[in-house]
N, CA, C and O atoms as a MOPAC input file, in Angstrom:
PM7 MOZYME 1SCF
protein

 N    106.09900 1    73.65100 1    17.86600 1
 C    105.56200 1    74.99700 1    17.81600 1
 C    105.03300 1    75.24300 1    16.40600 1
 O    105.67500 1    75.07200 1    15.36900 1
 N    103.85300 1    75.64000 1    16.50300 1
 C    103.13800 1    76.14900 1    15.38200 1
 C    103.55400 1    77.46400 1    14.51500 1
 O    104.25200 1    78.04900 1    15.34400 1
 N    103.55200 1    78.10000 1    13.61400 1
 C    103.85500 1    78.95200 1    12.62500 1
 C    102.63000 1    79.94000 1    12.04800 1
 O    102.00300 1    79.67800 1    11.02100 1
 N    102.42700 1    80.96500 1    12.77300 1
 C    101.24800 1    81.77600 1    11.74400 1
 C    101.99300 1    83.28200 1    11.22100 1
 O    102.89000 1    83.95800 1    11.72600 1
 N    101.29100 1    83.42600 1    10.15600 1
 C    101.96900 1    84.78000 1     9.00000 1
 C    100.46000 1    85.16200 1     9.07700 1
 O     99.43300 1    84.51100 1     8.88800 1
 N    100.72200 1    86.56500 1     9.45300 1
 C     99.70900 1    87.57700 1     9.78000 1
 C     99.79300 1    88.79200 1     8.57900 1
 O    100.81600 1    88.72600 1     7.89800 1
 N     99.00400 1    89.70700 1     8.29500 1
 C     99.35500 1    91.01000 1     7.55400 1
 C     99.24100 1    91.29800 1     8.29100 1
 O     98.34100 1    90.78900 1     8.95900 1
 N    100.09800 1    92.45600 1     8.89900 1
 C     99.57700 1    93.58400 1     9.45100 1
 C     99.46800 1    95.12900 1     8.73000 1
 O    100.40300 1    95.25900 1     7.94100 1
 N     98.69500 1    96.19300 1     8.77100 1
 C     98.74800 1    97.39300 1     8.06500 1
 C     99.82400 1    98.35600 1     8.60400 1
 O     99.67900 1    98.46500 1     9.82200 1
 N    100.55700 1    98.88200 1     8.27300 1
 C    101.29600 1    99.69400 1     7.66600 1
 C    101.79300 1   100.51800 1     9.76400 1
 O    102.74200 1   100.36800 1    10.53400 1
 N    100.93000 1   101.03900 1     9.78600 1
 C    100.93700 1   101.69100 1    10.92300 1
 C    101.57700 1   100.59400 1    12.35200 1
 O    102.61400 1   100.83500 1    12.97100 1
 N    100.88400 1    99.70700 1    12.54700 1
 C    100.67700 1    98.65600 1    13.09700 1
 C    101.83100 1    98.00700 1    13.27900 1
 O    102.34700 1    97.56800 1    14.30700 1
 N    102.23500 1    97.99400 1    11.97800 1
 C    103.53100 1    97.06700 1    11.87500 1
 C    104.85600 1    97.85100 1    12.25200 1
 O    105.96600 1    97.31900 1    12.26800 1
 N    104.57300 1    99.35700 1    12.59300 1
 C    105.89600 1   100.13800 1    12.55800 1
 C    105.96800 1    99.89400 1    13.92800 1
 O    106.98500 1    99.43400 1    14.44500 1
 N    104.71700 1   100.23700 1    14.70000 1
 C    104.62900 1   100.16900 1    15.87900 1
 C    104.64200 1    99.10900 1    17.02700 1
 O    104.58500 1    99.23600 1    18.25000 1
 N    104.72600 1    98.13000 1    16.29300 1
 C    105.28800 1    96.52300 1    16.72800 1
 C    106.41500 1    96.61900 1    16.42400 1
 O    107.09300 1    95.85200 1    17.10800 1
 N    107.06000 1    97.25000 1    15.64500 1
 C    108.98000 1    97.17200 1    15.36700 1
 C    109.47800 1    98.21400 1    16.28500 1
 O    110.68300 1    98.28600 1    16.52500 1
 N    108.74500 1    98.91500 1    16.73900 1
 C    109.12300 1   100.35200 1    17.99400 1
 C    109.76500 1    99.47800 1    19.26000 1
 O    110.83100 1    99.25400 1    19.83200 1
 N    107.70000 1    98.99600 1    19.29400 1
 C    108.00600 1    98.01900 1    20.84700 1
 C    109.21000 1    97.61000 1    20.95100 1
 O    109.88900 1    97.96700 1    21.91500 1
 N    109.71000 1    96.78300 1    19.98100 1
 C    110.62900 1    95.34900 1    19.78400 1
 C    111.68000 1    95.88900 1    19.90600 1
 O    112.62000 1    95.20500 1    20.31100 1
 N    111.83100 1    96.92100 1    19.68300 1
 C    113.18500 1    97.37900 1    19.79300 1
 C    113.67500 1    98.11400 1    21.09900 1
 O    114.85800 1    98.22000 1    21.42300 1
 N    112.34100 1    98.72600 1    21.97300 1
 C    112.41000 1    99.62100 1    22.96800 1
 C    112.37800 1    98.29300 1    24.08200 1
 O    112.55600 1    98.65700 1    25.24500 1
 N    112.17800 1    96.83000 1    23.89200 1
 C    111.74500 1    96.16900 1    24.67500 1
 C    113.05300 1    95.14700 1    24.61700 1
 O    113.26400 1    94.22600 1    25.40600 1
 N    113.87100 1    95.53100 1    23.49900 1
 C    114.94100 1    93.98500 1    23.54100 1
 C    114.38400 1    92.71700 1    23.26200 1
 O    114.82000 1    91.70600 1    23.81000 1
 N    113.30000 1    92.68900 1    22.31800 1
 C    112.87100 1    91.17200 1    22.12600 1
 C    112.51800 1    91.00100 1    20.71900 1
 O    112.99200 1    91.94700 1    20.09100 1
 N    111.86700 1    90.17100 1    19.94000 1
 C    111.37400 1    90.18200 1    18.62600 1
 C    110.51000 1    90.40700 1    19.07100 1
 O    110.18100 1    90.26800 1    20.24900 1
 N    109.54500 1    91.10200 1    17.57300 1
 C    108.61300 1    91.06800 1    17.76200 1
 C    107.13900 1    90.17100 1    17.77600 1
 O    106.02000 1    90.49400 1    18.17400 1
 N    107.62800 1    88.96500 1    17.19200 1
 C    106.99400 1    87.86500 1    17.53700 1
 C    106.89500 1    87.19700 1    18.95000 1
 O    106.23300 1    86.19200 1    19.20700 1
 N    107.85100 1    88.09900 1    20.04000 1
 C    107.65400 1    87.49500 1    21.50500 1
 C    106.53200 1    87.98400 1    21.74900 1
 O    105.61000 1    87.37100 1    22.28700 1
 N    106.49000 1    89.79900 1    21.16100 1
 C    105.59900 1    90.72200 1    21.79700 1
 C    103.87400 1    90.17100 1    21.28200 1
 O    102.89800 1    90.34800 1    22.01200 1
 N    103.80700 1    89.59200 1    20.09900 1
 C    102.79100 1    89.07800 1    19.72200 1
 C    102.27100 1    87.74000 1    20.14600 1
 O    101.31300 1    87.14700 1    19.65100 1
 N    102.89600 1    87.42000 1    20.94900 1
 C    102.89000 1    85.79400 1    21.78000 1
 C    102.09300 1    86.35800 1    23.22100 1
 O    101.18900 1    85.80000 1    23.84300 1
 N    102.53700 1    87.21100 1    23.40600 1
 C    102.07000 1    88.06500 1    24.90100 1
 C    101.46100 1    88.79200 1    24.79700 1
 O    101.25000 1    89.28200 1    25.90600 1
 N    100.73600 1    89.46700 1    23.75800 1
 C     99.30300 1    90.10300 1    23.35800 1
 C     97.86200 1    88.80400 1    23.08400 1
 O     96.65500 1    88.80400 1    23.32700 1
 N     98.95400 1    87.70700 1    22.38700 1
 C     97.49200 1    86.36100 1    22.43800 1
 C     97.48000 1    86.35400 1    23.63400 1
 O     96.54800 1    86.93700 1    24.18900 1
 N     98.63900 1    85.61200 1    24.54100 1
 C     98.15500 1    84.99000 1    25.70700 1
 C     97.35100 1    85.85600 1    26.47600 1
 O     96.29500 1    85.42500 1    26.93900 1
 N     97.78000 1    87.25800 1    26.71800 1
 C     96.54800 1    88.22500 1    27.35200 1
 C     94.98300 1    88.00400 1    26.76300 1
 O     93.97800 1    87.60500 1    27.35200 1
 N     95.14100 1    88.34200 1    25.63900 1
 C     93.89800 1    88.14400 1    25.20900 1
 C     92.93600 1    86.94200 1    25.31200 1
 O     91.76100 1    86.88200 1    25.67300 1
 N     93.78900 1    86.02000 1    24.88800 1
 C     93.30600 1    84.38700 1    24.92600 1
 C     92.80200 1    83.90800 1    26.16200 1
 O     91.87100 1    83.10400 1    26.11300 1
 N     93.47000 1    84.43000 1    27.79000 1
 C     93.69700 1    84.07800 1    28.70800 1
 C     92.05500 1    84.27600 1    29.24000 1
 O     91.46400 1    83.47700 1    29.96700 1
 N     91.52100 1    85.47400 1    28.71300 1
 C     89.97600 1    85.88700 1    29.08100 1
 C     89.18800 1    85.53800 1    28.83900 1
 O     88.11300 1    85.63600 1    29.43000 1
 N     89.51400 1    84.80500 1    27.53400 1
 C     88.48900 1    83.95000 1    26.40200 1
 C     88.20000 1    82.72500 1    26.89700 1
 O     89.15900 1    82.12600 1    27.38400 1
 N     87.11600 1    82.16500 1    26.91000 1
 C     86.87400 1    80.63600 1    26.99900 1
 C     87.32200 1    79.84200 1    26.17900 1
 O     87.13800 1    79.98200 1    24.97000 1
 N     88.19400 1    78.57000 1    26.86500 1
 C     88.79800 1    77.66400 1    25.52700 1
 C     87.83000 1    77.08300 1    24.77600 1
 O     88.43400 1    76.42500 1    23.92900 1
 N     86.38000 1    76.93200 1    24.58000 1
 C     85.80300 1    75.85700 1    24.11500 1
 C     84.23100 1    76.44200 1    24.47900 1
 O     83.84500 1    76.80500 1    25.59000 1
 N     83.75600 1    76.42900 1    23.70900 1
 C     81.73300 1    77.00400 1    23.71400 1
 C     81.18700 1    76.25600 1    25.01600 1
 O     81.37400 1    75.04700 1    25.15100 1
 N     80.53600 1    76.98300 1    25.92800 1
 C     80.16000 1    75.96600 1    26.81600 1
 C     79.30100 1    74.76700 1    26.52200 1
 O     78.80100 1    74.79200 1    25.39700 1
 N     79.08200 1    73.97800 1    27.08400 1
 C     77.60700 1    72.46500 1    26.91100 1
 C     76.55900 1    73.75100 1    26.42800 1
 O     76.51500 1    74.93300 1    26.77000 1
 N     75.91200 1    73.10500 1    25.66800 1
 C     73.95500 1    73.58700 1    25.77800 1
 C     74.13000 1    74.88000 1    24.62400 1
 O     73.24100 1    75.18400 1    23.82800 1
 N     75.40000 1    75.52800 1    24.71300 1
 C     74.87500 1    77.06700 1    23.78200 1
 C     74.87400 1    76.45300 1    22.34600 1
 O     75.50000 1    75.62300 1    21.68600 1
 N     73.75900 1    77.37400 1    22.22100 1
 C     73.18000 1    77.15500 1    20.76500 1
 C     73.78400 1    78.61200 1    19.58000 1
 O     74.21300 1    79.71800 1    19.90900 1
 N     73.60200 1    78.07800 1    18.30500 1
 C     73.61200 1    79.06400 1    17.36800 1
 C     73.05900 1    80.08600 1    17.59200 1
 O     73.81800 1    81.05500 1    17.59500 1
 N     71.53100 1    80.39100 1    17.88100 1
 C     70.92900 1    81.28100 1    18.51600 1
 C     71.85200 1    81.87900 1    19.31300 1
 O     72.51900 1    82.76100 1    18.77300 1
 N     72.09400 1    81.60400 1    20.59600 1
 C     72.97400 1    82.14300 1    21.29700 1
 C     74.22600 1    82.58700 1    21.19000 1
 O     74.69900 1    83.26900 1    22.09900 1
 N     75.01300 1    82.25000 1    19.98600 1
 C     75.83400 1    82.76000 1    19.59400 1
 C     75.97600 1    84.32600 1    18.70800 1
 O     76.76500 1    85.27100 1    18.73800 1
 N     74.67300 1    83.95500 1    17.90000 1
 C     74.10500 1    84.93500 1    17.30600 1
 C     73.73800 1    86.58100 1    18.31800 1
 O     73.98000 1    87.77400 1    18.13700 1
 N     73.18200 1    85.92400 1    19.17800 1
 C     72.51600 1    86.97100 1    20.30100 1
 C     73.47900 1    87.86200 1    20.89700 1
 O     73.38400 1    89.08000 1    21.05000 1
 N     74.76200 1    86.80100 1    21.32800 1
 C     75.72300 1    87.79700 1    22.27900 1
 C     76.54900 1    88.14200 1    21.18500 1
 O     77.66700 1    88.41600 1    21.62300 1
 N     76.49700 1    88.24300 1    20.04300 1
 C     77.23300 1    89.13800 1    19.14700 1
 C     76.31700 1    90.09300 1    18.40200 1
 O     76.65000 1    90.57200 1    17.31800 1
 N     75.40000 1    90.30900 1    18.87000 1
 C     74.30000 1    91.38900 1    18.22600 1
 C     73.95000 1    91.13100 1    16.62800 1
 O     73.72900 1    91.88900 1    15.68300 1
 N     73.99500 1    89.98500 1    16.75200 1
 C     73.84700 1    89.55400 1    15.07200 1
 C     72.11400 1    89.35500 1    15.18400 1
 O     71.54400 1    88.98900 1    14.15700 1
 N     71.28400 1    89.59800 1    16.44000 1
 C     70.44700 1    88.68100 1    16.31200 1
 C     69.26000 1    89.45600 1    15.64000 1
 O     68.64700 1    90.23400 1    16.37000 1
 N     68.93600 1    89.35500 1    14.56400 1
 C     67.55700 1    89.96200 1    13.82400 1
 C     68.60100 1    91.05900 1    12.42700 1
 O     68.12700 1    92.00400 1    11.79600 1
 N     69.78700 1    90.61000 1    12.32900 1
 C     70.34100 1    91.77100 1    11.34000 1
 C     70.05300 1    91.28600 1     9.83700 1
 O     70.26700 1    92.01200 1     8.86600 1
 N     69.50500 1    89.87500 1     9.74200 1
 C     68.82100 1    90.23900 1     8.75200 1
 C     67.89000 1    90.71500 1     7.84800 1
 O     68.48100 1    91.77000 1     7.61400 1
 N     66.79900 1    90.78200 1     7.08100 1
 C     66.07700 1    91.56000 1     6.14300 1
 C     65.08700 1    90.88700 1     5.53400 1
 O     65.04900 1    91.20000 1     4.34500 1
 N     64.52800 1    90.34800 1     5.73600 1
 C     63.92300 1    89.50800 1     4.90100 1
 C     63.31500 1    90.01600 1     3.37300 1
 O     63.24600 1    89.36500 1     2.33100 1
 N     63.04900 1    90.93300 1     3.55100 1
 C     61.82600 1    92.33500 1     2.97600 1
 C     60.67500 1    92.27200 1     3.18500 1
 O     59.88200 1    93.04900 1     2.65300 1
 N     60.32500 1    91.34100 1     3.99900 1
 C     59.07800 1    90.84600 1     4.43100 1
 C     58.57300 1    91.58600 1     5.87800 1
 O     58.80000 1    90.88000 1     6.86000 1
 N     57.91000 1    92.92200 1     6.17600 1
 C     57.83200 1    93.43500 1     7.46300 1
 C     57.38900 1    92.32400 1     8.47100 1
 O     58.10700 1    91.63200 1     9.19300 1
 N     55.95800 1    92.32700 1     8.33200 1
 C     55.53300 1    90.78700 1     9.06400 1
 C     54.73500 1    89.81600 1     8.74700 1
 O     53.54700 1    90.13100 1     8.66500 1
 N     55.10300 1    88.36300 1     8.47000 1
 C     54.17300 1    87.40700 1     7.73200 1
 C     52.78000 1    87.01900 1     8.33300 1
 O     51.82600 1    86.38500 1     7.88300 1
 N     53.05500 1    87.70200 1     9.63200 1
 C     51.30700 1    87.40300 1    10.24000 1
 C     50.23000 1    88.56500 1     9.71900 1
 O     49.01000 1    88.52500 1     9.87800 1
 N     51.04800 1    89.67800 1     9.01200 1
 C     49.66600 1    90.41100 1     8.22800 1
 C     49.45100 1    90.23300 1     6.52200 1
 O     48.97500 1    91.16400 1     5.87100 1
 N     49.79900 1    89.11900 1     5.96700 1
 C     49.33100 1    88.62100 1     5.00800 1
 C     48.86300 1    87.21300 1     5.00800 1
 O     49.51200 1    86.18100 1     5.18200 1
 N     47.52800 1    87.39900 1     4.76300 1
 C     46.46500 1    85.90000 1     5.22800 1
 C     47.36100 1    84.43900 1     4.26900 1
 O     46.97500 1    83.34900 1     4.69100 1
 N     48.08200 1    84.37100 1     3.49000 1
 C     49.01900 1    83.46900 1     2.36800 1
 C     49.11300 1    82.76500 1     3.48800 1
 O     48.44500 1    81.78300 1     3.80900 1
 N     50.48200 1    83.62000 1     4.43300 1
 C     51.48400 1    82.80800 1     5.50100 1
 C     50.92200 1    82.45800 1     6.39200 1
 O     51.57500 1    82.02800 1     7.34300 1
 N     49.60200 1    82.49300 1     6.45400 1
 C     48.65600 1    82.02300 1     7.65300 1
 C     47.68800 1    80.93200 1     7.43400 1
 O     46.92600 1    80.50800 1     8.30300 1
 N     47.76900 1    80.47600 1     6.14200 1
 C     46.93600 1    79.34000 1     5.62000 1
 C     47.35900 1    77.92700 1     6.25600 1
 O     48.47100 1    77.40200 1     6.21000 1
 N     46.04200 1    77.38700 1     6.93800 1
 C     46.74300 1    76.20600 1     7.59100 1
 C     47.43600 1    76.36200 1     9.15600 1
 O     48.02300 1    75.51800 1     9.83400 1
 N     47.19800 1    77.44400 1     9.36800 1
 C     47.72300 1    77.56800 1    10.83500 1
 C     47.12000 1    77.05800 1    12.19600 1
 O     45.98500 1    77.48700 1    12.40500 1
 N     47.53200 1    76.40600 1    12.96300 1
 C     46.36400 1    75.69900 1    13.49200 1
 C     45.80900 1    74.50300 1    13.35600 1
 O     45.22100 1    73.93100 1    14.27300 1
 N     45.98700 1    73.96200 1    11.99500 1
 C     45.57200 1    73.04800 1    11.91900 1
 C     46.28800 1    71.61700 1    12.07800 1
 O     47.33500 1    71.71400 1    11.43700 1
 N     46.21000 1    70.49600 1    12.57000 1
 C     46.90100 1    69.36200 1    12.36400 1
 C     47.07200 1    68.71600 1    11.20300 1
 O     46.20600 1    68.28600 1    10.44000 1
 N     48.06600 1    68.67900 1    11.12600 1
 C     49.29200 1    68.02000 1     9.74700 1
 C     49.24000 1    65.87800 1     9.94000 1
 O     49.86400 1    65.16600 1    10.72500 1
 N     48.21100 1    65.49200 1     8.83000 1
 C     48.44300 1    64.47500 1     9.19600 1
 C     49.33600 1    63.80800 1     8.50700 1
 O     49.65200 1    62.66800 1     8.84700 1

């Protein structure tokens, strides 16, 4: 059996010592049975084929960055050479 040390904040932690006590168990049982719920929904392992992209996407990460650049297709620079074959 593995070993993890968590912080928890202040509130959190009183209220995990409530449970534990209203429940007759430690409170490390009660935190064993909040992963497995949780865990149980989760996929063990990224499916075949998903990409970074796609990881990005279903966490709404996708476009949150900034470049400062609005769009490079209205300055003729980033358009030099477009089209053309690269030998």
């Amino acid at each position: 059996m593995s070993t993890l040390t968590i912080d928890l904040p202040d509130d959190l932690a009183a209220r995990l010592a409530v449970a534990s006590e209203q429940k007759h168990v430690p409170p490390a049982t009660i935190v064993r049975e909040a992963l497995e719920r949780t865990l149980r929904a989760a996929p063990a392992e990224a499916p075949k084929g998903r990409t970074f992209r796609d990881a990005l996407n279903e966490a709404g990460a996708m476009g949150c960055i900034d470049s400062g650049v609005s769009d490079l297709a209205t300055n003729p620079k980033h358009l030099e050479g477009f089209g053309k074959w690269r030998a």
